[in-house]
C-alpha positions, 0 to 999 in steps of 0.5 A, spaced: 122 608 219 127 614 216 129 610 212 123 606 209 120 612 207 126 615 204 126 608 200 118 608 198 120 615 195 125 613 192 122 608 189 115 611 187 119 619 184 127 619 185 131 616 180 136 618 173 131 619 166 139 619 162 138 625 157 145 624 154 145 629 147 141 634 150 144 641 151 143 644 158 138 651 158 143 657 158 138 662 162 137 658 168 140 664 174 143 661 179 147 665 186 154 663 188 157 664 195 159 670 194 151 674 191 154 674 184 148 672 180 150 667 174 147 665 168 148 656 166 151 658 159 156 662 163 158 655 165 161 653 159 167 656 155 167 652 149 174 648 151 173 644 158 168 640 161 163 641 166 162 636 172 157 638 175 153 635 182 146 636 185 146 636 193 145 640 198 148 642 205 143 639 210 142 633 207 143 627 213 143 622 208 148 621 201 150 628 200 156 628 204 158 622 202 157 624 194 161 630 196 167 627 200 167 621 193 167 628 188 172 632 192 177 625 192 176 624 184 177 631 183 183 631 187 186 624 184 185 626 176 189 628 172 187 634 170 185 640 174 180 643 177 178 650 174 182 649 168 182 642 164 175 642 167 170 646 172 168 641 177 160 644 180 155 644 185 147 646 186 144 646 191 137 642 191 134 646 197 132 652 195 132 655 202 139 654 202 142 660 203 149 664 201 152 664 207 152 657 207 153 656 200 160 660 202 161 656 208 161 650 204 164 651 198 171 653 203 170 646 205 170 644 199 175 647 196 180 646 202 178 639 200 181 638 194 187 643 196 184 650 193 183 654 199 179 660 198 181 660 190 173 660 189 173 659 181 176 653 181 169 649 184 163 654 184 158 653 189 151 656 187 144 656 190 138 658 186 130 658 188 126 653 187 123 653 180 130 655 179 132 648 181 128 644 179 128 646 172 135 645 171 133 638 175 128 636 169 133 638 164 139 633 167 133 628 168 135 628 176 129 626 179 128 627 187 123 628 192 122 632 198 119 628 205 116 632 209 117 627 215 124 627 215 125 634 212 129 631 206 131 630 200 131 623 197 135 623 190 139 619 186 147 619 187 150 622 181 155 626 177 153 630 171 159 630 165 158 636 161 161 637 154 165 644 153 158 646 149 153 645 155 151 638 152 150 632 158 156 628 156 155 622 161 152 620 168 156 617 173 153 614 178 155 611 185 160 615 190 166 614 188 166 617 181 170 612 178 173 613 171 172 621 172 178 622 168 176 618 162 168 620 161 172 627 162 176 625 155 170 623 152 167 629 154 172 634 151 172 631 144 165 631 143 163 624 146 156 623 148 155 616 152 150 613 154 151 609 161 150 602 158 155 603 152 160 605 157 159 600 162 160 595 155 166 599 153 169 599 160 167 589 160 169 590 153 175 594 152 180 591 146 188 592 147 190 593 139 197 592 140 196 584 144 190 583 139 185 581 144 180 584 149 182 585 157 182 581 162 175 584 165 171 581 157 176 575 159 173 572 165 167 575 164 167 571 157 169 565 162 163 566 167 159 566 162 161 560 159 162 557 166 154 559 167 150 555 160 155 548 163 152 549 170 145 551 167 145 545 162 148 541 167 142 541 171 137 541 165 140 534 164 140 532 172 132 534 172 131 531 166 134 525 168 130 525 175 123 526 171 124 521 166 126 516 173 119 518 176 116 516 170 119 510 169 116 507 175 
C-alpha cells in the first residue's frame, strides 16, 4: 500500500521540468554540517562544475540508492572531488538537522575515500522556503505523503556549469556518463536530455568515418522493424482480401 500511494503522487506532482540555460539564484542560504551559513553562489568559482544532488537522510525509499550511485560515480571519474568538480548534497527535509547532515556527509566522504576532509562534498540542510525555492529553479518536482512520511521525487543528478547554469540532468542511479556531462559542463555545454541521449545512439568515429556501433544496430533494429511491420500489413492484406473473395 506504501508503495501505491508514493506511486499516485508521484505520477500527479513528482517529476523533472528540465530548465538547462537557466542560471541557479546565488541568494539562496543553505547550513552545512558544521553551522557555516553559505550562499548558492559561493558554490561556484568560475572554473569547475558543480554536481549537485536533492535527497534527505530519512528517506526509506530511493535516496540511499541515489546516494550509494553518486558516491560509486564520483569514486570511479577521472576527475576529483573537490577539485576538478564539487560534488553536493541538499536535503530536502527541512527538519534535517546539522548533526545529521554531519553524521552523513562522514559517511559519505569515507565512501569515496575522503574521510573528514568535508570540502570535497558539502552537505547542507536549509529550511523549508529554502528548499523549495532551489527545487523550483532546478525544476526538481517532489511531494511530501503525510502517510508514509516521506518524500516521493524524482531520481536525478544536477550538473552545474562553473558559472551556477543548469548544464545537464542525469537521471537513474547509477549516473553513468558523469564525466563526459562534466566535460561538457566545463566548457560551457548547456545539454538537454534528448539531445544527449541522441549524442550518446549517434556518436560519429571521425577517424573510421562512420558511426558506432550503438547508431549501427539501432539502424539495424529499426529497419528489422518497417520489414516485420509490412510483413504483416501484407499478411492482414492478403487475409481480408481472402475473406471477401468467399
Amino acid at each position: 500500500m506504501t508503495w501505491l500511494v508514493v506511486l499516485a503522487l508521484a505520477a500527479a506532482d513528482v517529476g523533472i521540468d528540465e530548465h538547462v540555460g537557466d542560471r541557479v539564484p546565488g541568494d539562496i542560504v543553505l547550513s552545512a554540517g558544521d553551522g557555516a551559513r553559505v550562499a548558492t553562489r559561493e558554490l561556484f568559482d568560475g572554473h569547475r562544475p558543480v554536481v549537485l544532488v536533492m535527497a534527505y537522510s530519512r528517506c526509506e525509499m530511493l535516496c540511499s540508492l541515489v546516494l550509494r550511485g553518486a558516491a560509486r560515480a564520483i569514486t570511479t571519474s577521472r576527475y576529483t572531488a573537490g577539485v576538478d568538480f564539487l560534488p553536493v548534497v541538499v536535503s530536502l527535509d527541512p527538519r534535517e538537522t546539522l548533526a545529521i547532515a554531519a553524521h552523513h556527509q562522514a559517511k559519505l566522504l569515507a565512501d569515496i575515500g575522503f574521510a573528514g576532509e568535508r570540502a570535497r562534498w558539502p552537505y547542507f540542510v536549509g529550511d523549508a522556503a529554502a528548499i523549495a525555492r532551489l527545487a523550483g529553479a532546478l525544476g526538481f518536482r517532489y511531494a511530501w505523503d503525510e502517510r508514509t512520511q516521506q518524500y516521493a521525487h524524482p531520481v536525478v543528478m544536477f550538473v552545474l556549469s562553473p558559472d551556477g547554469r543548469i548544464a545537464e540532468y542525469l537521471r537513474g542511479v547509477t549516473f553513468d556518463g558523469l564525466d563526459d556531462a562534466i566535460d561538457r559542463a566545463s566548457a560551457g555545454v548547456l545539454t538537454p536530455s534528448v539531445a544527449r541521449d541522441v549524442l550518446r545512439c549517434f556518436h560519429f568515429d571521425p577517424a573510421l568515418r562512420k558511426y558506432g556501433r550503438q547508431m549501427q544496430l539501432f539502424l539495424r533494429f529499426g529497419a528489422a522493424t518497417i520489414v516485420l511491420a509490412l510483413l504483416c500489413a501484407v499478411i492482414a492484406f492478403a487475409i481480408v482480401r481472402r475473406r471477401r473473395s468467399r
